[in-house]
Structure formats: structure tokens, C-alpha cells
HTML snippet that shows the backbone in 3Dmol.js (N, CA, C, O; Angstrom):
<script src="https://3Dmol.org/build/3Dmol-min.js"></script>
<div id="view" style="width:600px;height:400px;position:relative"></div>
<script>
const pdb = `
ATOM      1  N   UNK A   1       0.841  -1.207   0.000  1.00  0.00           N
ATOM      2  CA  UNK A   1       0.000   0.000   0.000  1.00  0.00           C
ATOM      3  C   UNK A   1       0.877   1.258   0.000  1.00  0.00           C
ATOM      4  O   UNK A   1       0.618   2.173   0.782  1.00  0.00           O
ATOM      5  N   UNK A   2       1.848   1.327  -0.807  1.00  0.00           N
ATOM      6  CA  UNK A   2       2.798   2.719  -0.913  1.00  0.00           C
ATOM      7  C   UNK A   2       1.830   3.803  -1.179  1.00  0.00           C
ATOM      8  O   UNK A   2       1.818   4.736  -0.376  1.00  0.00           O
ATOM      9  N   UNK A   3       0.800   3.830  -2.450  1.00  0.00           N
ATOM     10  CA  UNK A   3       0.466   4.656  -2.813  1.00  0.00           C
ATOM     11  C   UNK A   3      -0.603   5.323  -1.341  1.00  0.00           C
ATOM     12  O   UNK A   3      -0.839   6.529  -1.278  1.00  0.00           O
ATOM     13  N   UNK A   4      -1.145   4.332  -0.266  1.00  0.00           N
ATOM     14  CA  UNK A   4      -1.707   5.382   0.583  1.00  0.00           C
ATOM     15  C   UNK A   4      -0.480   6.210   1.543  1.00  0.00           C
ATOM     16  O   UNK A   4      -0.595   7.216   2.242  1.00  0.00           O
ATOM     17  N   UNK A   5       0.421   5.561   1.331  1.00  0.00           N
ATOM     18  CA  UNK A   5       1.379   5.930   2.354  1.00  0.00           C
ATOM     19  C   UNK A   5       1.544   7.186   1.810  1.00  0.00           C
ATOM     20  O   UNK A   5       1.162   8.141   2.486  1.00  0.00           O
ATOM     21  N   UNK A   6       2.020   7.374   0.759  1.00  0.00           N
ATOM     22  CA  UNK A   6       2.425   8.794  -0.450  1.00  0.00           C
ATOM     23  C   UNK A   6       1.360   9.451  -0.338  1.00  0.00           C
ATOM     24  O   UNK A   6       1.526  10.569   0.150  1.00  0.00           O
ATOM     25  N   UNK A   7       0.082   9.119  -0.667  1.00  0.00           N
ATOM     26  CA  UNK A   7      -1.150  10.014  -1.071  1.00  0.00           C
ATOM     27  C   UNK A   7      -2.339   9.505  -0.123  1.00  0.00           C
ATOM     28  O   UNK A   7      -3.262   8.783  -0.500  1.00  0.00           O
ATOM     29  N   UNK A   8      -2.092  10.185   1.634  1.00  0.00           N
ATOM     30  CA  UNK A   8      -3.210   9.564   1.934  1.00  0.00           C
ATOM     31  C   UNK A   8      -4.491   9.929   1.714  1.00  0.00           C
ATOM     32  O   UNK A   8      -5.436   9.262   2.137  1.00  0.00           O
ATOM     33  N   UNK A   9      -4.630  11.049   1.013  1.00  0.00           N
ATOM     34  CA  UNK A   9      -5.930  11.020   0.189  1.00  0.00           C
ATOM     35  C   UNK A   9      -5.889  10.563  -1.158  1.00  0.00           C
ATOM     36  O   UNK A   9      -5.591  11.263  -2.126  1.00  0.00           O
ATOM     37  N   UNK A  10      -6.132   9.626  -1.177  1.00  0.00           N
ATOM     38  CA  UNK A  10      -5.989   8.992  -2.558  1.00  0.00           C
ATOM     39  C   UNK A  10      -7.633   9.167  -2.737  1.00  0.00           C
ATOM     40  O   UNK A  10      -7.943   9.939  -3.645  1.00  0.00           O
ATOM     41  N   UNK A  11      -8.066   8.928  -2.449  1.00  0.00           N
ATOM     42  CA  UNK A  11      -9.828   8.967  -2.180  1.00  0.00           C
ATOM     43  C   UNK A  11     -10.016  10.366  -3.128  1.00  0.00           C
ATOM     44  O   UNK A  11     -10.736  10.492  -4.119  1.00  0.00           O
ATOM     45  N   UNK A  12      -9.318  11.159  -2.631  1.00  0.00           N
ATOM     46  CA  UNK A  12      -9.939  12.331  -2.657  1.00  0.00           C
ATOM     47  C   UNK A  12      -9.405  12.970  -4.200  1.00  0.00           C
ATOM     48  O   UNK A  12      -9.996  13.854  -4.820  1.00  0.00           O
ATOM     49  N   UNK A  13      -8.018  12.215  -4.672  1.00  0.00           N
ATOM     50  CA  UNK A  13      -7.274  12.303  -5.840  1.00  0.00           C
ATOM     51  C   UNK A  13      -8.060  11.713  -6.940  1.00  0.00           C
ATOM     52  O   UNK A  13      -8.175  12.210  -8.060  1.00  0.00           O
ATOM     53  N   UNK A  14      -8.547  10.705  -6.566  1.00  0.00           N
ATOM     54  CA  UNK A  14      -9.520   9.747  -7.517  1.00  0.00           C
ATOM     55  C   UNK A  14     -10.974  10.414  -7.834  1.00  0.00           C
ATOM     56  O   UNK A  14     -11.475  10.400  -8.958  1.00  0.00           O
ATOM     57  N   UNK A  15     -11.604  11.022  -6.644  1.00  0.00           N
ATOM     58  CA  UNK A  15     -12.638  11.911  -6.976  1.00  0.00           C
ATOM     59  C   UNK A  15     -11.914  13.006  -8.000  1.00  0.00           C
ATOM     60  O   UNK A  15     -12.136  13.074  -9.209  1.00  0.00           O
ATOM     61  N   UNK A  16     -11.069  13.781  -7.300  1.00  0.00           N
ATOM     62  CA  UNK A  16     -11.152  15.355  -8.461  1.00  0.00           C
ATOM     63  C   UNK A  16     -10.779  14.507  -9.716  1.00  0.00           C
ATOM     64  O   UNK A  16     -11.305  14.878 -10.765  1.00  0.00           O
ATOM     65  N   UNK A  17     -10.078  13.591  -9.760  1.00  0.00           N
ATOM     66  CA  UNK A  17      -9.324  12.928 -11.488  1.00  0.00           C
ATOM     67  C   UNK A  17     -10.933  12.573 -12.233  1.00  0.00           C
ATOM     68  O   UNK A  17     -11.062  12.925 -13.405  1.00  0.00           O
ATOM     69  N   UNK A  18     -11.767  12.092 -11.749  1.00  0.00           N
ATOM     70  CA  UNK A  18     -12.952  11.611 -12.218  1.00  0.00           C
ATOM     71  C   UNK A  18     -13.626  12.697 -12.271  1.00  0.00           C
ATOM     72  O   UNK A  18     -14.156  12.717 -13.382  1.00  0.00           O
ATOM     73  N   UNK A  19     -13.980  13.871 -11.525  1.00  0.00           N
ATOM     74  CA  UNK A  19     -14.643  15.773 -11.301  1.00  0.00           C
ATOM     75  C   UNK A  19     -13.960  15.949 -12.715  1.00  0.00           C
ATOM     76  O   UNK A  19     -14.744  15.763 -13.645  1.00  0.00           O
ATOM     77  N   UNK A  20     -12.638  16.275 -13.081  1.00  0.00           N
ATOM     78  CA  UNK A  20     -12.215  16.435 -14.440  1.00  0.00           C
ATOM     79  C   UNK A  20     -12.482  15.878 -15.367  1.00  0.00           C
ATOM     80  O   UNK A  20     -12.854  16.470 -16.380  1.00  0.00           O
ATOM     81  N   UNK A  21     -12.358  14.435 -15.287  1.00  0.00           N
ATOM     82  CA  UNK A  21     -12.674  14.123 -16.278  1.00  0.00           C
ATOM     83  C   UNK A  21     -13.904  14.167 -16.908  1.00  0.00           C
ATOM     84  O   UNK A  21     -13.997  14.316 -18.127  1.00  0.00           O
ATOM     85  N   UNK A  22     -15.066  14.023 -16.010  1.00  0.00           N
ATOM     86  CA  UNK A  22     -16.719  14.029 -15.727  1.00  0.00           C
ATOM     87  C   UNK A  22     -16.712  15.618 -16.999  1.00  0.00           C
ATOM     88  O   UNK A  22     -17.025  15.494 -18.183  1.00  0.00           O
ATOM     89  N   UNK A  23     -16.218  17.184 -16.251  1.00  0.00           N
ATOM     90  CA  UNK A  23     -16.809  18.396 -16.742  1.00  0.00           C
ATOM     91  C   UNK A  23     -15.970  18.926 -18.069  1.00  0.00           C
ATOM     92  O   UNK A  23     -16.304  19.903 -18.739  1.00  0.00           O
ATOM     93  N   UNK A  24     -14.605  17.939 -18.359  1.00  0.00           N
ATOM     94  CA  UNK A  24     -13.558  19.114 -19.027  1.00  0.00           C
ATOM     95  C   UNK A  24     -14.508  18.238 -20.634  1.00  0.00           C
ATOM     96  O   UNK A  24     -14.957  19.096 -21.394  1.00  0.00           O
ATOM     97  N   UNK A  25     -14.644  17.502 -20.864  1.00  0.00           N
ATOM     98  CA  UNK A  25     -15.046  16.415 -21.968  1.00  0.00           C
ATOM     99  C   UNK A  25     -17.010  17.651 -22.178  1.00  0.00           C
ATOM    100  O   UNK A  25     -17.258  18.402 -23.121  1.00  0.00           O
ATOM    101  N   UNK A  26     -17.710  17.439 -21.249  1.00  0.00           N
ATOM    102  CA  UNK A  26     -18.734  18.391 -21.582  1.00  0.00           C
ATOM    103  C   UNK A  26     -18.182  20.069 -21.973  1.00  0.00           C
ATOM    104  O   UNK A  26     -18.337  20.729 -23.000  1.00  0.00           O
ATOM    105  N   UNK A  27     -17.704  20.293 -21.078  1.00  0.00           N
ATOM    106  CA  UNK A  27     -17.313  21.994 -21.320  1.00  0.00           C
ATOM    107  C   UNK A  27     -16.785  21.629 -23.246  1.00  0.00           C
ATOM    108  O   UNK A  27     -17.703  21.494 -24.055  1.00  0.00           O
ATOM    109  N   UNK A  28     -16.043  21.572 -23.493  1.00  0.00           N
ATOM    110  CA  UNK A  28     -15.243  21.409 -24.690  1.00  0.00           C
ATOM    111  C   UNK A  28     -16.651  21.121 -25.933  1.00  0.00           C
ATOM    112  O   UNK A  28     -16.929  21.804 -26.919  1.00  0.00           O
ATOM    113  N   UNK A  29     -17.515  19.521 -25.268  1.00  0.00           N
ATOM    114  CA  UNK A  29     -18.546  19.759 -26.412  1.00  0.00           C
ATOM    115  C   UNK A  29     -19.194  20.533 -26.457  1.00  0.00           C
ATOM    116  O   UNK A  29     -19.850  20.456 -27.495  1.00  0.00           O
ATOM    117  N   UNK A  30     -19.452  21.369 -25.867  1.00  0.00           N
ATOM    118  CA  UNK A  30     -20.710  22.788 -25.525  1.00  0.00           C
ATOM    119  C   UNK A  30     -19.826  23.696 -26.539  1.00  0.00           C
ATOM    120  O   UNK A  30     -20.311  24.206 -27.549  1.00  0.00           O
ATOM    121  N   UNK A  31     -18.605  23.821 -26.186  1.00  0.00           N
ATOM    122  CA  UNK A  31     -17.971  25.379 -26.722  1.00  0.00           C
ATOM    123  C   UNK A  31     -18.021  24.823 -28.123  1.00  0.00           C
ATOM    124  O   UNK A  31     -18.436  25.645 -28.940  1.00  0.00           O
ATOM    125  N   UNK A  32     -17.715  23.673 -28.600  1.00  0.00           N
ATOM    126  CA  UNK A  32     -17.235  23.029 -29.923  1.00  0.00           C
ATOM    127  C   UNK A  32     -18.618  23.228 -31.089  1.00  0.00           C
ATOM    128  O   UNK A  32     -18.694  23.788 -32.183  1.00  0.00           O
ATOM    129  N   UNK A  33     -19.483  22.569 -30.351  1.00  0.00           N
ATOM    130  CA  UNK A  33     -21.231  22.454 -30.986  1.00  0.00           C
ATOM    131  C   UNK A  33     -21.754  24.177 -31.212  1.00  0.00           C
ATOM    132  O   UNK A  33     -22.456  24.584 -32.138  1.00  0.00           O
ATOM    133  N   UNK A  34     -21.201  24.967 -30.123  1.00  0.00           N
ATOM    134  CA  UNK A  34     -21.884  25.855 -30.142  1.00  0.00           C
ATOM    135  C   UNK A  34     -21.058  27.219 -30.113  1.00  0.00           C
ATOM    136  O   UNK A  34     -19.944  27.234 -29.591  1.00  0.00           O
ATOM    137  N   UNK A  35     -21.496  28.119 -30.558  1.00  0.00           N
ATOM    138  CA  UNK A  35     -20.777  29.372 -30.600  1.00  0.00           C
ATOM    139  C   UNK A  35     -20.489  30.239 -29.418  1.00  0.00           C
ATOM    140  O   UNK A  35     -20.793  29.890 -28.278  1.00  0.00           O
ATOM    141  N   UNK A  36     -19.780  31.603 -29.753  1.00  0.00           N
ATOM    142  CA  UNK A  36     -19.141  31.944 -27.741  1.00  0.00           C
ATOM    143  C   UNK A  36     -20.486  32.559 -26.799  1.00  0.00           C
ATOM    144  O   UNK A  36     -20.468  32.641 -25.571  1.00  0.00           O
ATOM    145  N   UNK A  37     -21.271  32.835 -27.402  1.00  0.00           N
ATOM    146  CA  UNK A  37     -22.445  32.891 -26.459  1.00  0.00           C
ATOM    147  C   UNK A  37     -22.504  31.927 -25.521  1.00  0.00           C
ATOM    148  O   UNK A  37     -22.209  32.035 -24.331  1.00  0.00           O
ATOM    149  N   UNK A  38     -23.079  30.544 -26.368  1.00  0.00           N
ATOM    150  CA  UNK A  38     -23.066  29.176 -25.286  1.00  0.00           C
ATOM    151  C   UNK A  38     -21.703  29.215 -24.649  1.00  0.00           C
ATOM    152  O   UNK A  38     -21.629  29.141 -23.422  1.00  0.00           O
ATOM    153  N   UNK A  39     -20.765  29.312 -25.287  1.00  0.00           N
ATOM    154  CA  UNK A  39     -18.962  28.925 -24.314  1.00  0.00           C
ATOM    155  C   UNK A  39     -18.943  30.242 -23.165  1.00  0.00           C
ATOM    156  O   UNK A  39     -18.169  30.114 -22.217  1.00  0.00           O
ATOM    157  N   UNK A  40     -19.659  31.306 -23.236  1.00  0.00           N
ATOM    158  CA  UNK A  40     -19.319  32.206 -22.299  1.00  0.00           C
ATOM    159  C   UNK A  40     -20.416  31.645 -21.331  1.00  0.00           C
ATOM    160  O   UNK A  40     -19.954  32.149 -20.307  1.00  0.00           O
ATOM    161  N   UNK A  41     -21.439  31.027 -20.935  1.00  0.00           N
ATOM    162  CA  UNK A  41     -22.298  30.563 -20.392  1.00  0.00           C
ATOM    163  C   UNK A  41     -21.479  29.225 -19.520  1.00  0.00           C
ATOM    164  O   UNK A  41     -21.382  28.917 -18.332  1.00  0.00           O
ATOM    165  N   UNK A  42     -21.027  28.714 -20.677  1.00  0.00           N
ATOM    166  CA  UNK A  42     -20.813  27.480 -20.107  1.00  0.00           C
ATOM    167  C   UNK A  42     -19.130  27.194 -19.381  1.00  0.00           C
ATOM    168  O   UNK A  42     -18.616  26.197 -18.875  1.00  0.00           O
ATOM    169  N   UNK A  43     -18.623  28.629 -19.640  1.00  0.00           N
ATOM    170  CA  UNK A  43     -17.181  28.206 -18.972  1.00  0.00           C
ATOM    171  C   UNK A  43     -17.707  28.657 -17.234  1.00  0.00           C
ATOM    172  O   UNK A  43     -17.705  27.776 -16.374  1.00  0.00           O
ATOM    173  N   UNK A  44     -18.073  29.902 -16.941  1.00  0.00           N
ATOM    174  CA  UNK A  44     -18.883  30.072 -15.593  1.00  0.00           C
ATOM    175  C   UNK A  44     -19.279  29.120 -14.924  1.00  0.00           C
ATOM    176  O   UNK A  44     -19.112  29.280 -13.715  1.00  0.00           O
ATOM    177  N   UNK A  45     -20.033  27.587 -15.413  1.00  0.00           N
ATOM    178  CA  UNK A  45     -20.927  27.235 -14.997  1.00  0.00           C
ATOM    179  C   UNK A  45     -19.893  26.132 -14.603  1.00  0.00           C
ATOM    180  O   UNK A  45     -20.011  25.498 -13.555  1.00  0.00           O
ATOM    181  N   UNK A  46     -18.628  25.881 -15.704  1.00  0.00           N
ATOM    182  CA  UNK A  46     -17.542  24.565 -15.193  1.00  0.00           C
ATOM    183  C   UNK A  46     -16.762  25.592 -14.261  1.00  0.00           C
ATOM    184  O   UNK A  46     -16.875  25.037 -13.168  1.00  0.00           O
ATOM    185  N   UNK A  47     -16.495  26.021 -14.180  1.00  0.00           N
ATOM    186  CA  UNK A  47     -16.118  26.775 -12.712  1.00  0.00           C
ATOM    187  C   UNK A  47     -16.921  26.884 -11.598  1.00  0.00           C
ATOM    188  O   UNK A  47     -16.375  26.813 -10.497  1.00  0.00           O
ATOM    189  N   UNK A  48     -18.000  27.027 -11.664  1.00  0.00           N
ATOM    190  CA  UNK A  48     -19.132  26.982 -10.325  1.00  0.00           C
ATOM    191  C   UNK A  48     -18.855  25.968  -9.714  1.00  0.00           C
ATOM    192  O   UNK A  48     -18.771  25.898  -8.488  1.00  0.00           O
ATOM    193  N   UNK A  49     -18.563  24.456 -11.022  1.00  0.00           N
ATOM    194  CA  UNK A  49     -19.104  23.266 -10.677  1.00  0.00           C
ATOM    195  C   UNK A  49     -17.679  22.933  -9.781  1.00  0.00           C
ATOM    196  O   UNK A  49     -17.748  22.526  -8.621  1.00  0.00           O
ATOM    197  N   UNK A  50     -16.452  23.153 -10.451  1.00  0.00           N
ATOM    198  CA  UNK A  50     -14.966  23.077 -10.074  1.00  0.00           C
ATOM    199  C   UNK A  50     -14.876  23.620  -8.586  1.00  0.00           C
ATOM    200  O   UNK A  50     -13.968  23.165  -7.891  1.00  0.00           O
ATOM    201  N   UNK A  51     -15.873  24.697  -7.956  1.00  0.00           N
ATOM    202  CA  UNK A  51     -15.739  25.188  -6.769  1.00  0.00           C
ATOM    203  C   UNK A  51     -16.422  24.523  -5.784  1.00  0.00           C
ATOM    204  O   UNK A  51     -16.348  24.870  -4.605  1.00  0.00           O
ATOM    205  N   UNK A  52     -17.227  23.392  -6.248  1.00  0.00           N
ATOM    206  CA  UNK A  52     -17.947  22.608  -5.214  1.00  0.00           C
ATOM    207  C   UNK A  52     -16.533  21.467  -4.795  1.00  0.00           C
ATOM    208  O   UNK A  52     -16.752  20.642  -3.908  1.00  0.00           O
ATOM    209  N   UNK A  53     -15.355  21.481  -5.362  1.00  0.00           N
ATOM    210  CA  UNK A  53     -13.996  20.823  -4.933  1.00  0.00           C
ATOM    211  C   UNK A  53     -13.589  21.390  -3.218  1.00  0.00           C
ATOM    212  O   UNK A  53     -12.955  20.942  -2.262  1.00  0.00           O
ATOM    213  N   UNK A  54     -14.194  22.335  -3.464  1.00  0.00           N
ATOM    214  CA  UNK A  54     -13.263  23.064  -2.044  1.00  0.00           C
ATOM    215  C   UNK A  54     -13.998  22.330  -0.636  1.00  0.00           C
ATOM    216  O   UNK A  54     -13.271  21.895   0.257  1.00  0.00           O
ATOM    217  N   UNK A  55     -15.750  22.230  -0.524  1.00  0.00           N
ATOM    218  CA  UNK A  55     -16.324  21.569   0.626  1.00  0.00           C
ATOM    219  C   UNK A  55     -15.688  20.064   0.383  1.00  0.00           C
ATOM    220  O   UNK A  55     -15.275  19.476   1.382  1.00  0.00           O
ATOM    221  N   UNK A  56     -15.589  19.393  -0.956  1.00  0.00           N
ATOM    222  CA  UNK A  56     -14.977  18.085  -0.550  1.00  0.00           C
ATOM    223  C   UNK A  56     -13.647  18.180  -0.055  1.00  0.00           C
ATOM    224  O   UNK A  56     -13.517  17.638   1.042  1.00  0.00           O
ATOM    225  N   UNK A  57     -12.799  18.609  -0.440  1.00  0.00           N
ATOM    226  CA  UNK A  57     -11.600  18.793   0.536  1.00  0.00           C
ATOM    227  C   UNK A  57     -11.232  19.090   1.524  1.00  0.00           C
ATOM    228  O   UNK A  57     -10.262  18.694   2.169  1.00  0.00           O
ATOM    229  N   UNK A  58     -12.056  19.892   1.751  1.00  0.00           N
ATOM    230  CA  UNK A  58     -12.396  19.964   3.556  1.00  0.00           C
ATOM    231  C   UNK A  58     -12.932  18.926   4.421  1.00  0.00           C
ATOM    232  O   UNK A  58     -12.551  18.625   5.552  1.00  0.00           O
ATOM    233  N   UNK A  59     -14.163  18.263   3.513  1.00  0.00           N
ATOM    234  CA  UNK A  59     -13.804  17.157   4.234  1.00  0.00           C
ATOM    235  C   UNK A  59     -13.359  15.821   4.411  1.00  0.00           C
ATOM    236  O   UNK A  59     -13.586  15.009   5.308  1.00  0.00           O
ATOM    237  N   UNK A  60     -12.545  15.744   3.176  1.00  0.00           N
ATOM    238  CA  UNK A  60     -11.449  15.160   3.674  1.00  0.00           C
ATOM    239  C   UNK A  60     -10.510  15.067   4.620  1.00  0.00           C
ATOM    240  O   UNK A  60     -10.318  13.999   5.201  1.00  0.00           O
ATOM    241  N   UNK A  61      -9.782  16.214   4.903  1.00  0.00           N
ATOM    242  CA  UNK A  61      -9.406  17.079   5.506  1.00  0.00           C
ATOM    243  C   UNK A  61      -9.512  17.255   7.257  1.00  0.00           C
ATOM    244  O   UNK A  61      -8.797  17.699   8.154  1.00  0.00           O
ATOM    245  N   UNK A  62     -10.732  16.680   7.137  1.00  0.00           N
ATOM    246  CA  UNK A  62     -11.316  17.141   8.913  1.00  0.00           C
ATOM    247  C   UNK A  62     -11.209  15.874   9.388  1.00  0.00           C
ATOM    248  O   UNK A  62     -11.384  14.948   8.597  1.00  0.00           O
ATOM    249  N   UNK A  63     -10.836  15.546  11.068  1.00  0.00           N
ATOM    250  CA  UNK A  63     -10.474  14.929  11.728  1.00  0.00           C
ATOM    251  C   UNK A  63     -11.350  14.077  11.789  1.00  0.00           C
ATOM    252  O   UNK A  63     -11.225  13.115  12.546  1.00  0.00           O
TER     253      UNK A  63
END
`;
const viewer = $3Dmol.createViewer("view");
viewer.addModel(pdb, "pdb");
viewer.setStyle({}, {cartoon: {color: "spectrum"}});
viewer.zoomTo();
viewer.render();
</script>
């Protein structure tokens, strides 16, 4: 078990890797399909979503 030893949130590495992978694949088809109206809509909204990272890390984080 090195890798918990190295990364004891591995938990929490595996969530954001999957959070990325989940929004960066939508954001991209939105801007791609659609012109910068939709991409100015929709980069805001992958950032909103990117800021719900911060309560999971916290609790990770907490004792």
C-alpha cells in the first residue's frame, strides 16, 4: 500500500481525477457544438461546478 502511504488522500485524488474528467469532456462539447455565447455561459458554470472541490476537501481534511 505505498500509494496510501504517499497520497493519503488517494480517495480524494480519484474523486477530483474523475470531477475532471466528468466536466472538461462536456465543457469542450458545448464550446465546440456551439458558438461563444453558449462557451461564455458554459465556462462560468464549469467553474461553479470546479468550486464545489473546495467543501470536498475539507472534508477530507477534517479529523
Amino acid at each position: 500500500m505505498i500509494a496510501e502511504t504517499v497520497f493519503p488522500n488517494f480517495e480524494f485524488l480519484n474523486d477530483l481525477c474523475l470531477l475532471v474528467k466528468n466536466i472538461v469532456p462536456v465543457v469542450f462539447s458545448i464550446c465546440q457544438s456551439s458558438l461563444t455565447a453558449s462557451c461564455a455561459v458554459s465556462i462560468p458554470l464549469a467553474l461553479a461546478q470546479l468550486q464545489l472541490i473546495e467543501p470536498i476537501n475539507r472534508a477530507y481534511d477534517a479529523p
